[in-house]
Structures are given as C-alpha cells and as structure tokens.
SEZADREN-963673 format. One line per 2 residues: number of its first residue (from 1); for each residue x, y, z of C-alpha. Coordinates in steps of 0.001 Angstrom, whole numbers, plus 500000, padded with zeros to 6 digits. Example, Ala and Ser with C-alpha at 12.3 -4.5 7.8 and 13.67 -1.06 7.14 Angstrom:
residues 2
1> 512300 495500 507800 ~ 513670 498940 507140;
END
This chain:
residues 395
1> 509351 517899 484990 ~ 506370 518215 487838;
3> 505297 514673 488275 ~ 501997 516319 489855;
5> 501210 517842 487114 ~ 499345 516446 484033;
7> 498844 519923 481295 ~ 502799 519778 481376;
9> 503502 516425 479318 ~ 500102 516091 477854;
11> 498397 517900 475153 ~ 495624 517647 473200;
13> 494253 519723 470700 ~ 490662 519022 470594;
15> 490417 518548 474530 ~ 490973 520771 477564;
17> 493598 519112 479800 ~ 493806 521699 482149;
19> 490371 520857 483310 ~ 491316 517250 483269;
21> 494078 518006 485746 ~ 492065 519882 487643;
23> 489980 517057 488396 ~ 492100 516003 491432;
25> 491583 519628 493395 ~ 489799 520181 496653;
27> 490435 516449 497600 ~ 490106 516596 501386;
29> 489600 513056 501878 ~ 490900 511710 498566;
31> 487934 509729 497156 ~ 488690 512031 493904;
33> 491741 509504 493582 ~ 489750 506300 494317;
35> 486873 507551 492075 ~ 488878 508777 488945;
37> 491438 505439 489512 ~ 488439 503122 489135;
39> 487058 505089 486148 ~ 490446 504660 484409;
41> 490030 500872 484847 ~ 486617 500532 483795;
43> 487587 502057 480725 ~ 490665 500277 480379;
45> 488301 497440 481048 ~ 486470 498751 477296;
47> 483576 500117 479017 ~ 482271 503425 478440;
49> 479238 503271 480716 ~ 478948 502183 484050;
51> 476826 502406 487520 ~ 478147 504336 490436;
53> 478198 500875 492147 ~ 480557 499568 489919;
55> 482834 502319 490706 ~ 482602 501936 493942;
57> 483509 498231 494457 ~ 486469 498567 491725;
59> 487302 501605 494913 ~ 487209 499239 497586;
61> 489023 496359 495225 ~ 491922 499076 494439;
63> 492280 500287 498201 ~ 491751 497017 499844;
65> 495637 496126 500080 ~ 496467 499403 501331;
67> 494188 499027 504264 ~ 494154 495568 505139;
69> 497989 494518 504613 ~ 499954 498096 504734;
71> 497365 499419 507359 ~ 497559 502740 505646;
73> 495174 505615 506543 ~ 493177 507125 503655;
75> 491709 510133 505863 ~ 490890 511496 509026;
77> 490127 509314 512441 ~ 488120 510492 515359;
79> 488798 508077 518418 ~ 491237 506067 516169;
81> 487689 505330 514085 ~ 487772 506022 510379;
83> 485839 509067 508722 ~ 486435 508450 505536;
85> 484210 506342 504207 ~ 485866 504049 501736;
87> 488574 502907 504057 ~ 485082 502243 507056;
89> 484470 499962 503903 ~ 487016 497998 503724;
91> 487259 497660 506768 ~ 484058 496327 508005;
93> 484378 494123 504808 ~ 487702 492684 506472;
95> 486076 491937 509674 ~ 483006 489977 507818;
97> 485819 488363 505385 ~ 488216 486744 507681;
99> 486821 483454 508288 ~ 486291 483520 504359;
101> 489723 484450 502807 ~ 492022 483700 506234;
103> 495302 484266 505477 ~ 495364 484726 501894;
105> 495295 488199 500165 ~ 492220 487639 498162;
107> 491920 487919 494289 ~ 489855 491024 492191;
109> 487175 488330 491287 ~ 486978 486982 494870;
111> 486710 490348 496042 ~ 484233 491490 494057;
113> 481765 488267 495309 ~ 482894 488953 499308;
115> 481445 492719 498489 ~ 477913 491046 497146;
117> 477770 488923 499846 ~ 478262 491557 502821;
119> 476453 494306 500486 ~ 473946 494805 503736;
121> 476967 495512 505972 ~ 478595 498008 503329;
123> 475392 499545 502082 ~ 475534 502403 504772;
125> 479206 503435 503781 ~ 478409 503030 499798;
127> 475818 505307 499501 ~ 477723 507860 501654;
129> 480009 507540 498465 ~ 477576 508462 495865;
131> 476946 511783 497902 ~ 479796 514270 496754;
133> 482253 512632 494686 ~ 480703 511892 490843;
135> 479710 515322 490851 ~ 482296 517472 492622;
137> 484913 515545 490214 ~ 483259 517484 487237;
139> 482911 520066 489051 ~ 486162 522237 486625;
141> 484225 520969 483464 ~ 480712 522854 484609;
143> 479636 526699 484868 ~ 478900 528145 487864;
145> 475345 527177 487425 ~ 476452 523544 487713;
147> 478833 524502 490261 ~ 475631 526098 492256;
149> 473812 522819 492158 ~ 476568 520526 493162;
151> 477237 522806 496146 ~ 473595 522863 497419;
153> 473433 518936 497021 ~ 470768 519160 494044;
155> 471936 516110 492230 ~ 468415 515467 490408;
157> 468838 519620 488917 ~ 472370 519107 488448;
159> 471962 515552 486393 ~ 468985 517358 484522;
161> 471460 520377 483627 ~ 474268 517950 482625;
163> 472505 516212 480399 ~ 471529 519196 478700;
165> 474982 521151 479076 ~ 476545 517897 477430;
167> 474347 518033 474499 ~ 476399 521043 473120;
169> 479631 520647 474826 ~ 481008 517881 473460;
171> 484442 517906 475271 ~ 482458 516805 478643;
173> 484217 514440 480659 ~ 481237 512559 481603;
175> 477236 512717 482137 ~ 475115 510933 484176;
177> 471809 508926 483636 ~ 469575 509345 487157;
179> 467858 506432 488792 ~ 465889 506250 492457;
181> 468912 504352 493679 ~ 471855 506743 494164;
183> 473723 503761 493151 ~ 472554 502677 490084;
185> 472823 506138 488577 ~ 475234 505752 485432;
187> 478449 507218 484161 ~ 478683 507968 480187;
189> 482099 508539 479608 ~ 482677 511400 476349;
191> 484018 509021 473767 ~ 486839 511951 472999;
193> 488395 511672 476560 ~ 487990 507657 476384;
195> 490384 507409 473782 ~ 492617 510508 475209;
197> 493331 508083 478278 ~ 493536 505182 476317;
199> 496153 506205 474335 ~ 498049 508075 477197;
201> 496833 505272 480093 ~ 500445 505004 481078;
203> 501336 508751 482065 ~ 497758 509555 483107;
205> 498072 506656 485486 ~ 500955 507807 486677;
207> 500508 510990 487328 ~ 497404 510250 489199;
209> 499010 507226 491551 ~ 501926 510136 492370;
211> 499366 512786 493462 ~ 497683 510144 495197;
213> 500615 508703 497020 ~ 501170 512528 498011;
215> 497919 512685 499617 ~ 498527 509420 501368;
217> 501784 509906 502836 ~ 500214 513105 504124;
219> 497917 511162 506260 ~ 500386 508580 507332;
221> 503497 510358 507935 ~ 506330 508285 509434;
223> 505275 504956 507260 ~ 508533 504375 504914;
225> 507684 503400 501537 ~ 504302 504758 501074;
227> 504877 505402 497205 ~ 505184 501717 496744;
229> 502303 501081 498150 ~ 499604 502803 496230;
231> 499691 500496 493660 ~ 497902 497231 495182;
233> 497241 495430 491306 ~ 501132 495019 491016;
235> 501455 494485 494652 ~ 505124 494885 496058;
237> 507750 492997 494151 ~ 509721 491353 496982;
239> 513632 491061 496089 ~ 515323 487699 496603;
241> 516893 487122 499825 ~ 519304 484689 498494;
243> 522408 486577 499757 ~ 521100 487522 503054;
245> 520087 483560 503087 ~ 523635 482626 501768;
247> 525372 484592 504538 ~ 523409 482947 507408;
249> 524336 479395 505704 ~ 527692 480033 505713;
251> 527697 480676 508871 ~ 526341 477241 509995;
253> 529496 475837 507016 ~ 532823 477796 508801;
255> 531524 476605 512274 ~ 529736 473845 511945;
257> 527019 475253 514502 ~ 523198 474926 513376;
259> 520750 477655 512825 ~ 518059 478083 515215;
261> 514877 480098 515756 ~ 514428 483304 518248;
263> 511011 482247 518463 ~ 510866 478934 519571;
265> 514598 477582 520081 ~ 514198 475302 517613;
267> 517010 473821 515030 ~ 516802 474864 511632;
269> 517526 472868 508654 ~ 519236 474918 506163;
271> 518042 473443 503463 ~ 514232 474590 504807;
273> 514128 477722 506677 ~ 512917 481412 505678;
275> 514276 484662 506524 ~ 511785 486131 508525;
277> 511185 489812 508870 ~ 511045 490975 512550;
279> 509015 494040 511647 ~ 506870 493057 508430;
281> 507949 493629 505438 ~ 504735 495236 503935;
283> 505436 498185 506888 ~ 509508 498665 506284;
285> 509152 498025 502768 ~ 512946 496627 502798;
287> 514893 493595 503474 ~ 517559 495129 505300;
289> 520152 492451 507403 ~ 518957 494282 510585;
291> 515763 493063 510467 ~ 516009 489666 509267;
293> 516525 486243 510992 ~ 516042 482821 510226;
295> 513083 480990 510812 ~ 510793 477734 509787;
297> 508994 478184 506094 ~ 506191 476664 508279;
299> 506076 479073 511344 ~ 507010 481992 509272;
301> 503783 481185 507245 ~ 501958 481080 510291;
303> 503157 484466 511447 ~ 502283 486349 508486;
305> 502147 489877 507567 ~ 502025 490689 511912;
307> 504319 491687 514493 ~ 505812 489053 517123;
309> 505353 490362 521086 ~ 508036 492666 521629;
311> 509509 490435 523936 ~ 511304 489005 521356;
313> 513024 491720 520685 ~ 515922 490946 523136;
315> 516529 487444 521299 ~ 516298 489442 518446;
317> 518697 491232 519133 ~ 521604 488898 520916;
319> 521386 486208 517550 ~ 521722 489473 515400;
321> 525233 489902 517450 ~ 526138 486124 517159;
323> 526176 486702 513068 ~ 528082 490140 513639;
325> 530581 488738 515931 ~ 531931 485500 513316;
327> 532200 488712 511205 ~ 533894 491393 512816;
329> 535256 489823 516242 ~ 536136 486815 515750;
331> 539516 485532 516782 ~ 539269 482457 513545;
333> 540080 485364 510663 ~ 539984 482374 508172;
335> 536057 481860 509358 ~ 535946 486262 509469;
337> 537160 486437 505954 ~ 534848 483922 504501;
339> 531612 485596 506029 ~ 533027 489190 505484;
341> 532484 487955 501880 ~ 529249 486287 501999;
343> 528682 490006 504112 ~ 529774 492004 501439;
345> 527642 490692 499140 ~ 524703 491697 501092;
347> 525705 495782 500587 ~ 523399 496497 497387;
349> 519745 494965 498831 ~ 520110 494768 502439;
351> 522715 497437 503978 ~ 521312 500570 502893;
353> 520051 502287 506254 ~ 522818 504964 506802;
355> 522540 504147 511133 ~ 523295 500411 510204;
357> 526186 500381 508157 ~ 528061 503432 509648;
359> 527022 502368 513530 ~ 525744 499140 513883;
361> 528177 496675 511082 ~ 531744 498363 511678;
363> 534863 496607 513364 ~ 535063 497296 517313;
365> 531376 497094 518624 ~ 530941 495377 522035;
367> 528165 493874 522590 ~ 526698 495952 524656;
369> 527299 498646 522340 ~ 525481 496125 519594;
371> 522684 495496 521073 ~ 522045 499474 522453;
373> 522094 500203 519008 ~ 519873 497784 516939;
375> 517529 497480 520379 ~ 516857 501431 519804;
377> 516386 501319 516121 ~ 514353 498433 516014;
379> 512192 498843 518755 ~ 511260 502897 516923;
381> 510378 500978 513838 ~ 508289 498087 515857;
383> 506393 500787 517766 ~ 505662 502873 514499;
385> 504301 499558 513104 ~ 502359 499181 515999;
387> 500975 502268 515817 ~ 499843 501547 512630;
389> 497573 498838 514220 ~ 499765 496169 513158;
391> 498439 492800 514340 ~ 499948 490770 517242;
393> 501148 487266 516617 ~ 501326 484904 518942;
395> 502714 481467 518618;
END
C-alpha cells in the first residue's frame, strides 16, 4: 500500500476523493500541509466555519515545535533567512516569547495568547499567508474559470464565483465568505466532507503527516528522525533510560569509584543524576550509549534542548572509554562479567547504530583506537546539529 496516497484506502461513494488527494499538489513551500492540518483540527475541534486567522495561528501552534525545538526547515532560505513565511512566524514569535515562556515548551492555549499579544510583530507574515494558500488548495475542486482567477490573484471574482459554483455543486470542499480584512475572510466547510474526515480522521491524518514529513525531510536532508517529528501534539515519546542508567551504576557498585560530570568535574550521587545527551536528543532522535553520560538532574535542566562547546567533546570522549574499558579490558573479569551484563541489556534501546556496535563496543580497542572512532562519529553528528542552528550552552 502507497502511504502517499489517499484514493487507494479511501472511498466514498457520494464524494470525489481523488480531488481530495489532490489537494496536497504543487506544494512548493508546503503551507498546503500546514493549511489542510489545521482545517482537520478545527473540524475535529466540531467547527464547520472558521476565519483564515484561526487557521493560521492553529499553523503556527502545529509547526511551532518543529521550528523552535527540532530546528527543522519548512522551506527555502536566502542568506540562512527564512522565505517561507510560516516558519519567519514562528520565528519572530520565538524571539518576542523568550523572556515569556523561558525554558518551557509552551502549551496550545498559551500559545495561542503569546500570538495575540505579538499580533503587530506577526501581522506582516500572516497576511502573506492569506495570499495563495485557501484558494490554490481548492484549486482540483474548481473549473478552469476558477482556476483563471486564482492564478491572476482575483480573490474578490474568485470568492464571488465560489459562492455561486457551490450553490449547485454540492460535493465542494469548502467556500468562502469575503471580508475587507484578508484575515477575517471565512471557511464553510461542505457538511458531506466534514463527516467524510470525521469518520476516517485517523487515515486521513495519516496520510497527510506522511506526505508532509516527505516534504520536510526534503528540505532538511541529513536530520535523522524527521518522521517523528512532524507530529508536535504527541510530541516525541522519550524511552526510559533505566538500563543505560543501571549500567553506569553498576559501574560505581563493582569498583567502588563515584560518577562524575564531563562538564564540571563534579561527583555525582547516584541516587540523583541524569543521563545527559551530548548531542540533544530532539536532533538524534535516539538514546544510543554513545551519546550519553551522566550528569546533575539540576545542570542537565539547565542545559536543555542545546549543544555544550565542542570542547567537551574530548572529555566526552575519554569517560566514554573509562565505561568501555571495566567492560571489555579489564584485567578484574568478575567486575567485566557483571557490567557485560548490565551492557547487554542495553542492546534493544541504545546499541542500534551499525558503526557503534560493530567498531566502537567490540573486545580489543585501544584507546586510541576508541576515542578515533567515537571522536569522528560524534563530532559529524555535533556539527550537523550545529548546522541546524542548534543553540550553544554555556555553563
């Protein structure tokens, strides 16, 4: 089965669904995704009619997460400056926000009120919004006469010849009710397609958050992970580290040496440290061994979803060969055989990168060799991150 296609698994009788699919077509910088996505919401919301402004904050609401904490690219830069207009948004709403949400990844409702409050600052980018998409989205449901006035930007004609075309096509998608404001124009959804998606939300969804991570990957290739991160409302579902944490205890039990931090040279407790990910985890979208090491639940807070200077890399690097060598060179095989267990358990969640456990964990490394290895690897995925305009945290 084509996951990018819709007219395959769906079918409906009274409506065209081949139109419907169509919907997504000629999406150079993807606000067809955005658009449609917030429509589906609305509706699953029980609302049927709706302002162009209310799309286009329940937009910025559902891409804010994929800019702002998986610094993902929804279109085309110029000068590392964003053209697309949604994700110049967000953006400019993040800059205004900070001092207001901090740290925190801010809630739908609390999103919503930061967009009010800047509206000035966003206005600009918002109205470029209501220029092309609600009418190029219909755009398969309209004769070329329609088509004509959507492609010669005649959106008072066009609204005037939809609401006339939809008086005897009933299997319309949606009309629209003009107003001065571009963004107070309104979207009537057909009643017909309303309950269509309602009753096949799941798939429709679907099918529409696979095209779109398509499109998205396209425009950030080299990020891992991207289909995983297309759907901010679920956000990523991080996976215990309790084995990864259980190995790095034991370690501290068969020698009796205490954890510290790379960061700071600290002690840890280990009854109240954190596994910290060197590289974020919202950029690897893992929680492989190679990239973990302990470090204070406090500090670790502090550090966030941003990169450490790369000059911890090296420390990185050398306590990542300490926990290797108790496993696979040490001279106490008692102390060996109990982490090679604790090591083991690990496999499933956090040895899965083919370079780690056929190079980096096998009997017989130096550490030279060690260190060459995860040094390379880590610092390709640490400059990739900061390419990505990953923020740098400093102590």
């Amino acid at each position: 089965m084509d996951s990018s296609k819709l007219s395959t698994i769906l079918y409906s009788n009274k409506l065209d669904v081949k139109k419907f699919e169509h919907l997504l077509s000629n999406n150079d910088q993807g606000y067809k995704f955005f658009w449609l996505e917030a429509i589906l919401k609305l509706i699953a919301q029980n609302r049927q009619v709706f302002t162009f402004e209310d799309v286009i904050d329940e937009m910025i609401v559902g891409a804010w997460r994929m800019v702002t904490h998986y610094h993902l690219r929804l279109g085309h830069t110029v000068n590392g400056n964003a053209e697309n207009f949604l994700e110049h948004a967000i953006r400019i709403l993040y800059e205004c926000s900070k001092e207001d949400v901090g740290n925190k990844s801010p809630s739908k409702d609390r999103l919503l009120f930061l967009i009010q409050k800047y509206q000035d600052n966003l206005m600009d980018d918002k109205l470029h919004l209501t220029d092309y998409v609600p009418y190029r989205l219909i755009k398969p449901f309209v004769e070329k006469e329609g088509k004509d006035y959507i492609d010669r930007k005649n959106y008072g004609r066009f609204i005037a010849y939809l609401n006339a075309f939809t008086k005897v096509n009933h299997e319309f998608f949606y009309d629209i009710t003009d107003a001065e404001n571009p963004l107070k124009r309104r979207v009537r959804l057909n009643e017909e397609w309303v309950n269509f998606i309602l009753q096949n939300y799941a798939v429709i969804m679907g099918w529409l958050r696979f095209n779109k991570a398509l499109f998205i990957q396209d425009r950030n290739p080299g990020v891992p992970g991207v289909m995983y991160k297309v759907a901010p409302e679920t956000e990523e579902k991080r996976k215990s580290l309790k084995n990864a944490r259980e190995l790095w205890i034991a370690t501290v039990d068969v020698t009796g040496r205490p954890l510290y931090e790379i960061y700071t040279g600290n002690e840890l407790s280990i009854d109240e440290f954190d596994l910290d990910h060197f590289v974020p985890r919202s950029y690897v979208s893992n929680d492989e061994l190679w990239n973990l090491t302990p470090m204070a639940k406090k500090l670790n807070s502090s550090k966030n979803n941003k990169l450490p200077e790369r000059r911890y890399i090296k420390d990185f690097v050398e306590y990542n060969y300490y926990l290797y060598s108790l496993i696979f060179a040490n001279g106490n095989k008692d102390q060996a055989a109990i982490l090679k267990h604790y090591f083991d358990r690990c496999e499933n969640q956090h040895l899965n990168a083919i370079w780690a456990t056929e190079k980096l964990y096998i009997p017989g490394n130096t550490k030279e060799q060690f260190g060459n290895i995860l040094e390379e690897n880590l610092s390709l995925v640490y400059d990739s991150a900061k390419l990505q305009e990953y923020e740098e945290w400093v102590i």
